[in-house]
C-alpha positions as CSV (number, residue, x, y, z in Angstrom):
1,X,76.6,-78.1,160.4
2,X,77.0,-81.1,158.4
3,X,80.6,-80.9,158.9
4,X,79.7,-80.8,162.9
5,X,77.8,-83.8,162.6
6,X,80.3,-86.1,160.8
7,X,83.2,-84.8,163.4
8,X,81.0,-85.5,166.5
9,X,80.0,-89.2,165.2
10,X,83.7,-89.7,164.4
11,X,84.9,-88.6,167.9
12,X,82.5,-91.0,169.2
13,X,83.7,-94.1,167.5
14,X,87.1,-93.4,168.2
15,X,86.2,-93.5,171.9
16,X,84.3,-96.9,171.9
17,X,87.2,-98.3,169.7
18,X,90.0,-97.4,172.3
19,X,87.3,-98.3,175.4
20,X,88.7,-100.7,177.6
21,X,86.8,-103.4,179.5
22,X,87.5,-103.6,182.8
23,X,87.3,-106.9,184.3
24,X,86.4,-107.9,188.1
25,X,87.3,-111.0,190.0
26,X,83.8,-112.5,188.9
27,X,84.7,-112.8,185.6
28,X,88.1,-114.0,186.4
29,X,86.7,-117.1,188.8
30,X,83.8,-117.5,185.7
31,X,86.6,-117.5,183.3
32,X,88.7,-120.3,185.2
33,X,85.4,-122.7,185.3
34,X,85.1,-123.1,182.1
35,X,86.6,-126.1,180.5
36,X,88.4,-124.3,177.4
37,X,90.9,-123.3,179.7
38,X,92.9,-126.1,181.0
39,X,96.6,-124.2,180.8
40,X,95.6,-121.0,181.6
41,X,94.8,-118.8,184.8
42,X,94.1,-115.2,185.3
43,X,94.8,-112.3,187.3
44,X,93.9,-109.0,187.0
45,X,95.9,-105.5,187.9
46,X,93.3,-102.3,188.7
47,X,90.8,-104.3,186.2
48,X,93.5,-105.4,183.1
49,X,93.1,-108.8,182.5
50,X,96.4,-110.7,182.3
51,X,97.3,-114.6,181.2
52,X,99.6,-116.8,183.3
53,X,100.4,-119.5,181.2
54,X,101.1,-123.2,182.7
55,X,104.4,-122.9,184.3
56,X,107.9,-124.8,182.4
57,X,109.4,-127.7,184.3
58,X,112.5,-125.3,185.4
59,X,109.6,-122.5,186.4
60,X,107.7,-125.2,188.9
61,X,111.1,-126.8,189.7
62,X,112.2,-123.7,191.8
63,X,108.7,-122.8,193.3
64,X,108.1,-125.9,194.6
65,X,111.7,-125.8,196.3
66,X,110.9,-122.5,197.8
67,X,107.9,-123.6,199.0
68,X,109.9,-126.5,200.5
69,X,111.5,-124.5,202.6
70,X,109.1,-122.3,203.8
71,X,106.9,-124.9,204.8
72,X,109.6,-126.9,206.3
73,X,110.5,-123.5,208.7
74,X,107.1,-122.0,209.1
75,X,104.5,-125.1,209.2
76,X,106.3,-127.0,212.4
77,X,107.3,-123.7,214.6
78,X,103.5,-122.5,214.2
79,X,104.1,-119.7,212.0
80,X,101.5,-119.8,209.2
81,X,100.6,-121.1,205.8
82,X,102.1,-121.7,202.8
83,X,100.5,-121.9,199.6
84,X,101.4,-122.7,196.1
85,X,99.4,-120.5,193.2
86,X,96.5,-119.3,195.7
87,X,94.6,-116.5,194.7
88,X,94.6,-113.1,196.7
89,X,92.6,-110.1,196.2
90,X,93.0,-107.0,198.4
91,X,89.9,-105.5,200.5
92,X,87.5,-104.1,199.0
93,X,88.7,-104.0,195.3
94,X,87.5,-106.5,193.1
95,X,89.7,-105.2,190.2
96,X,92.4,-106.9,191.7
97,X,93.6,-110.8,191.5
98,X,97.3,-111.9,192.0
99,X,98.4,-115.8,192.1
100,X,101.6,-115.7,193.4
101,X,103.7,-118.5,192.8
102,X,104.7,-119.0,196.4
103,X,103.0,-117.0,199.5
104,X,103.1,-116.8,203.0
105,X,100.2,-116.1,205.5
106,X,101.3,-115.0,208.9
107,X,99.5,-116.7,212.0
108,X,98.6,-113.3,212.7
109,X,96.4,-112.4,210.0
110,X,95.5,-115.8,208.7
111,X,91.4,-116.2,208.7
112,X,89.3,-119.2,208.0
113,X,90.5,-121.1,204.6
114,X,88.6,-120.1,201.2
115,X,87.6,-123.2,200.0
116,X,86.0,-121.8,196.5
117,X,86.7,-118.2,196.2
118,X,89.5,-116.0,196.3
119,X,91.6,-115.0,199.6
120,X,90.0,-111.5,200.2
121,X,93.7,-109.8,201.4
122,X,97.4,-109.6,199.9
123,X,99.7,-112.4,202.2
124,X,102.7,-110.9,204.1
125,X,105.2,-113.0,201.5
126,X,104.8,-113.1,198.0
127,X,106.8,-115.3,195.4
128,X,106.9,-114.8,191.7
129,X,108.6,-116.7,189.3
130,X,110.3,-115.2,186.4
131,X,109.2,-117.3,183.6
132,X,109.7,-117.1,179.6
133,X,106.7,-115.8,178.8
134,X,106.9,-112.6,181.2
135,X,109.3,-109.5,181.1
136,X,110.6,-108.5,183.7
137,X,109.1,-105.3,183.7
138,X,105.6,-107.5,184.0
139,X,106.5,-109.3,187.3
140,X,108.0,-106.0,188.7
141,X,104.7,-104.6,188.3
142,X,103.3,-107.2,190.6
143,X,105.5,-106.6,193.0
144,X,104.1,-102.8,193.0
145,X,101.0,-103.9,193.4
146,X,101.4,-106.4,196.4
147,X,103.3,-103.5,198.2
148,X,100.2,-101.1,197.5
149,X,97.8,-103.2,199.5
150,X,99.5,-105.1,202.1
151,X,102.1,-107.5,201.5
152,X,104.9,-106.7,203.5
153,X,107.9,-108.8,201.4
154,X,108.2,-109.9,198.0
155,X,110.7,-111.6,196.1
156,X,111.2,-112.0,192.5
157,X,113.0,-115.0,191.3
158,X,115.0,-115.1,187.8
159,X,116.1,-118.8,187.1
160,X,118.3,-117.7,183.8
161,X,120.1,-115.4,185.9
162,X,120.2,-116.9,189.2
163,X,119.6,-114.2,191.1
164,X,116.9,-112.3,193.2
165,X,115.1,-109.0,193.5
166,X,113.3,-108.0,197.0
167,X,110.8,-105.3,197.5
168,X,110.1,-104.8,201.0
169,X,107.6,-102.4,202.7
170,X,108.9,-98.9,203.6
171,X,111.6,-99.5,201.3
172,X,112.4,-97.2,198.4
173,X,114.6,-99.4,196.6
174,X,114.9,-102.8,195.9
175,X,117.9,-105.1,197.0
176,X,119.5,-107.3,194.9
177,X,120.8,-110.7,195.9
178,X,123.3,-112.4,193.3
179,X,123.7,-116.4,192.8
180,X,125.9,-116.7,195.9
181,X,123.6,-114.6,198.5
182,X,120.5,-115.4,200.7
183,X,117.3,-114.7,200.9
184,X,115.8,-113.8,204.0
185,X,112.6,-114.0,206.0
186,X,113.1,-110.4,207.6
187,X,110.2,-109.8,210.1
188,X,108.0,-111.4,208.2
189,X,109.8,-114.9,208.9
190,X,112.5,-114.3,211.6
191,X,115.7,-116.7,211.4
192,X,114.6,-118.0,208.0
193,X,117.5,-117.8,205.5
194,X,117.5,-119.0,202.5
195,X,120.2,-119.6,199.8
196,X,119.9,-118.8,196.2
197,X,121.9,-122.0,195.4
198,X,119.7,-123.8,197.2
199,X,117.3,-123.5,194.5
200,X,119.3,-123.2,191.7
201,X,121.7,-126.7,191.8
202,X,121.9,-126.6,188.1
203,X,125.2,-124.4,186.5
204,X,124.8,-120.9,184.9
205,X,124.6,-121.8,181.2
């Protein structure tokens, strides 16, 4: 009975040890207040917290350049918004926070501007830079998630190899565009093309 005792107690601390907190978008937007902070944002994946670190000079370099050129296309033929590191959260979960580097929001679907919370749905383009301090493995996750719950077209950019990955909705596998292809705005942005070199002017080390 003793013996019973011990094993149950032991069971039960192994549980609270491996227990898991799962964070909500509250406690991400609480977290981002507060002044100890200043490099660091959050976003959360099915309630994991997750870092994103300040972004390198090369990292901000090519974001801002695509977001150059989707603003340049989309802003003056009426098309929607581009933003730059805006937070999205999907309907109804509040597990979920992505801050893509670069997004699009059709005219279609855009709603009234959050001034001071989080965009409560995924946009129709998503942009994430492939930065030193994430795997790939880690930004091919997000791409997952912004097909799950909405966003129509993502691409993920890798400056060290010049080259780009796009998941697209209904598509089972990703295409991959080398240093000398384009991207492309498929239905999402129709005409826009883009070219990888575009973005990358400096030589493949």
């Amino acid at each position: 009975m003793l013996y019973w005792m011990s094993q149950r107690a032991s069971e039960s601390e192994m549980a609270m040890a491996t227990q898991v907190r799962v964070y909500t978008m509250d406690d991400v937007w609480r977290l981002e207040q507060e002044p100890r902070h200043p490099t660091e944002k959050y976003y959360l994946i099915d309630g994991e917290l997750c870092i994103k670190m300040a972004p390198s000079e090369l990292h901000g370099e090519v974001a801002s350049e695509i977001a150059r050129h989707l603003g340049n296309y989309a802003v003056p033929r009426g098309l929607g918004r581009v933003g730059v590191e805006v937070g999205f959260h999907p309907p109804g979960d509040r597990g979920t926070v992505l801050l893509p580097d670069v997004s699009f929001i059709s005219k279609a679907r855009m709603a009234k501007r959050a001034l001071s919370s989080y965009v409560p749905y995924m946009p129709d383009l998503a942009v994430e830079v492939v930065s030193p301090s994430q795997s790939l493995a880690q930004v091919r996750r997000k791409a997952e998630v912004y097909l799950r719950h909405g966003t129509a077209l993502v691409w993920l950019i890798d400056p060290e190899s010049k080259t780009a990955e796009v998941w697209q909705q209904g598509l089972e596998q990703r295409e991959i565009i080398d240093a000398d292809g384009e991207l492309s705005g498929a239905d999402i942005l129709p005409g826009f093309q883009l070219s990888l070199r575009t973005i990358f002017p400096w030589p493949v080390a």
